[in-house]
N, C-alpha and C positions, 0 to 999 in steps of 0.2 A: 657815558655815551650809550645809546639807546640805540637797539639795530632789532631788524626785524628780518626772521627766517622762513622758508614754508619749509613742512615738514611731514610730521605723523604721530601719532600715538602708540607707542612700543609697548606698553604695561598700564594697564589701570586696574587698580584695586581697591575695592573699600572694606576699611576694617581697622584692627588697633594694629600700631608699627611695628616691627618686630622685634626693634631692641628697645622699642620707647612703648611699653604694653598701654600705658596711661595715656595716650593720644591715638585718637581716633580721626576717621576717615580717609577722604579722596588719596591714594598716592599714584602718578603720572608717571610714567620714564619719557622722555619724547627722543626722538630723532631728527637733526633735519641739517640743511644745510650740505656741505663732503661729510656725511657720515657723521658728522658731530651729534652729539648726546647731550643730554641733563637732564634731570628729576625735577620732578616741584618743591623740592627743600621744604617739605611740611607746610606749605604754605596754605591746605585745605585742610590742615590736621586740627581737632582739638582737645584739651586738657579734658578726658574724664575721671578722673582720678576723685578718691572722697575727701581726700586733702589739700589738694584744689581749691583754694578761697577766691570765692567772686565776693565781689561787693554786696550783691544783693542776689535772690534766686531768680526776678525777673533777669536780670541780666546773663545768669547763666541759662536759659533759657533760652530767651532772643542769641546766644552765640551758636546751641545747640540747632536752634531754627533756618538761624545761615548756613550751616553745614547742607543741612537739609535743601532746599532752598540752591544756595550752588549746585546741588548734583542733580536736583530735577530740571533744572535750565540746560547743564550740560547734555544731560538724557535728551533732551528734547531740540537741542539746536542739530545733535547727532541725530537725529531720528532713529533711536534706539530705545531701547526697555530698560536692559540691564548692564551694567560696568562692563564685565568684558568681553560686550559689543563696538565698546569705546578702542577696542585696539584694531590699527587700521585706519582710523577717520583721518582724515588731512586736516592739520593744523596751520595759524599761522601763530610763530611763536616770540615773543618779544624777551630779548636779553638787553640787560642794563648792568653796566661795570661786570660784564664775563660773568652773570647771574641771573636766573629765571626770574621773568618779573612777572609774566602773565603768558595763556593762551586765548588761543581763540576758537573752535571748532569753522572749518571752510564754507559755512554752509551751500555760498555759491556752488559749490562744485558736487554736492550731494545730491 
């Protein structure tokens, strides 16, 4: 079941995870709803690791591009610069089976 909250941005970070050094990017905490929480569950992270086998180097490329690519949309829906500018912005947050499926930056309301 698919439910939809407004909310906010608690945490944004870009960089590798703390306990997962081999994955990089975006990580999110969000707020919203009675005070309910959850993270993005790696869901903008990716494999940098030299052991890492992709199929092909284009394709490790084009995933490394999306990273990129993600967070210059979010920057920009935010009308912000840098990541932790992102904390603050009013979200709308979508959960599916009690788990983060996606956000959305408000931008109506910016």
């Amino acid at each position: 079941m698919e439910q939809k909250y407004l909310g906010k941005i608690v945490k944004a970070e870009f960089g590798t995870h703390r306990d997962r050094p081999f994955l990089m990017g975006l990580q999110f905490e969000f707020r919203f709803g009675d005070n309910s929480g959850v993270t993005c569950g790696g869901r903008h992270l990716i494999n940098i690791s030299n052991e890492c086998k992709w199929d092909s180097e284009e394709e490790k490329n084009l995933a490394y591009q999306r990273v990129l690519k993600d967070l210059a949309f979010i920057l920009k829906e935010a009308k912000v610069n840098i990541v932790s500018e992102l904390v603050g912005k009013p979200i709308e947050i979508t959960i599916e089976n009690q788990m983060y499926k996606e956000f959305r930056i408000l931008t109506e309301v910016l």
